[in-house]
C-alpha positions as CSV (number, residue, x, y, z in Angstrom):
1,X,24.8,102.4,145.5
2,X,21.8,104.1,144.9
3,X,18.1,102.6,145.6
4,X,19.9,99.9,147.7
5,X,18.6,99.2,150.5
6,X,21.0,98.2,152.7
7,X,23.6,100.8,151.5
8,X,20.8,103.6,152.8
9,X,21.0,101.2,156.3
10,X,24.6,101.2,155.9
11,X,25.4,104.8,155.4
12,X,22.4,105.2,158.0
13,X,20.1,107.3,155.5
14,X,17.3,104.8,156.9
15,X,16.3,104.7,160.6
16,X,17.3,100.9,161.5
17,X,18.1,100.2,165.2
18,X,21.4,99.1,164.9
19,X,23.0,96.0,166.5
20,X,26.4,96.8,165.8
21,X,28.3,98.4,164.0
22,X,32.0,99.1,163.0
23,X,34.0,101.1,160.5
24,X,33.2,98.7,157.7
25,X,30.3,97.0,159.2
26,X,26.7,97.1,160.1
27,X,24.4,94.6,161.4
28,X,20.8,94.9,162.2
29,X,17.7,92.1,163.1
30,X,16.1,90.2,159.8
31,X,12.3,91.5,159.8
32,X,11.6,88.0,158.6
33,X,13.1,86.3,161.1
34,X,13.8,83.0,160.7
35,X,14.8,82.0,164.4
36,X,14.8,83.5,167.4
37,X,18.0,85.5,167.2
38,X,17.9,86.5,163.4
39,X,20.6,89.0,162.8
40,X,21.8,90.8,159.3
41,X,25.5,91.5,159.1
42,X,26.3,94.1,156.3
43,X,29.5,95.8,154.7
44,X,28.9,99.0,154.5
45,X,30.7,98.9,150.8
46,X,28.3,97.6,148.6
47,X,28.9,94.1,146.9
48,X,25.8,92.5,144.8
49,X,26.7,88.9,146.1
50,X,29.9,86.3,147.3
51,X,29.9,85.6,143.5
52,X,31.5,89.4,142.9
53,X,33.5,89.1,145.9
54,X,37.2,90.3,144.5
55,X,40.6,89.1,146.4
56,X,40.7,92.9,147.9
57,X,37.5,92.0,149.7
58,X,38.9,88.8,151.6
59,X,39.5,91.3,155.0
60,X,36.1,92.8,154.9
61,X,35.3,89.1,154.8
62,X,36.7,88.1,157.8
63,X,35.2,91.5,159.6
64,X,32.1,90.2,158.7
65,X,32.7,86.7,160.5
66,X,34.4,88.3,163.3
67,X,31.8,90.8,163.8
68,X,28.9,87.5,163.7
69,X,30.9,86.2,166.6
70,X,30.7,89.0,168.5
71,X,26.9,89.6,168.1
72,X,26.9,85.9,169.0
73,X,28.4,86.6,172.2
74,X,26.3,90.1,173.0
75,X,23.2,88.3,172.4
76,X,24.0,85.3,174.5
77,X,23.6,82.3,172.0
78,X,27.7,81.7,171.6
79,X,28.2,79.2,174.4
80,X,25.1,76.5,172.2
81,X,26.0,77.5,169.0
82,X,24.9,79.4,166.3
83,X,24.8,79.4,162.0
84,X,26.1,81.4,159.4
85,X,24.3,81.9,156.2
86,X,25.4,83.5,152.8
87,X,23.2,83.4,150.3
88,X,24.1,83.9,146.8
89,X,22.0,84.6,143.7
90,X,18.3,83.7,143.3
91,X,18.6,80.3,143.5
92,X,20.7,80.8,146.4
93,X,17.9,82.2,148.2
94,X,19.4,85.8,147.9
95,X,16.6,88.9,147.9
96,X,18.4,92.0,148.4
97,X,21.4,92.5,146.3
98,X,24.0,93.3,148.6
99,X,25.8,90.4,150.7
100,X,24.9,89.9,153.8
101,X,25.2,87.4,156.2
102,X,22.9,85.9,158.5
103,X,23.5,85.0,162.5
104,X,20.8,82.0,163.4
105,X,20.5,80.9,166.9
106,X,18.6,81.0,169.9
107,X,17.7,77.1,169.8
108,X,18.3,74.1,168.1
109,X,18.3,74.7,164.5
110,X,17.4,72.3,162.1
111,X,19.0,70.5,159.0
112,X,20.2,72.5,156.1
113,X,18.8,70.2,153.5
């Protein structure tokens, strides 16, 4: 989608060093991060939020989970534990409009709410 940013990360148009990255996925570290391992995991397809998620999307899903355990394991924070986030919509906490989801870890993380 044009003047997304993370389709231009995506489709690599913008220099981002890459964590990982697969045929449908990308990931890359949060340059807010919000612990010490803070880690983006993107489709490369773009999808505003989980609320426009269609049933066709369910594999690219699970890519995106899988690929959140594996960046969990590369970085070293599997074995302790670590959080997945989705945020959806403004008061989600959502700012870009693409889904992504977040990889936390890298110590003891706090209470959701």
């Amino acid at each position: 989608m044009e003047n997304c940013l993370f389709c231009s990360i995506a489709g690599e148009k913008t220099e981002t060093q890459l964590i990982y990255k697969d045929d449908q996925v990308v990931a890359f570290a949060d340059i807010d991060p919000k612990a010490p391992v803070h880690i983006l995991i993107v489709p490369k397809k773009h999808i505003a939020s989980t609320a426009e998620l269609q049933e066709a999307d369910e594999q690219l899903v699970g890519q995106l989970v899988f690929a959140a355990k594996k960046i969990a394991a590369e970085e070293g924070i599997e074995e302790d534990g670590y959080r997945l986030v989705f945020n959806t919509k403004s008061h989600g906490g959502q700012i870009i409009d693409h889904i992504h989801l977040h990889l936390l870890g890298g110590q003891k993380l706090g209470s959701m709410v």
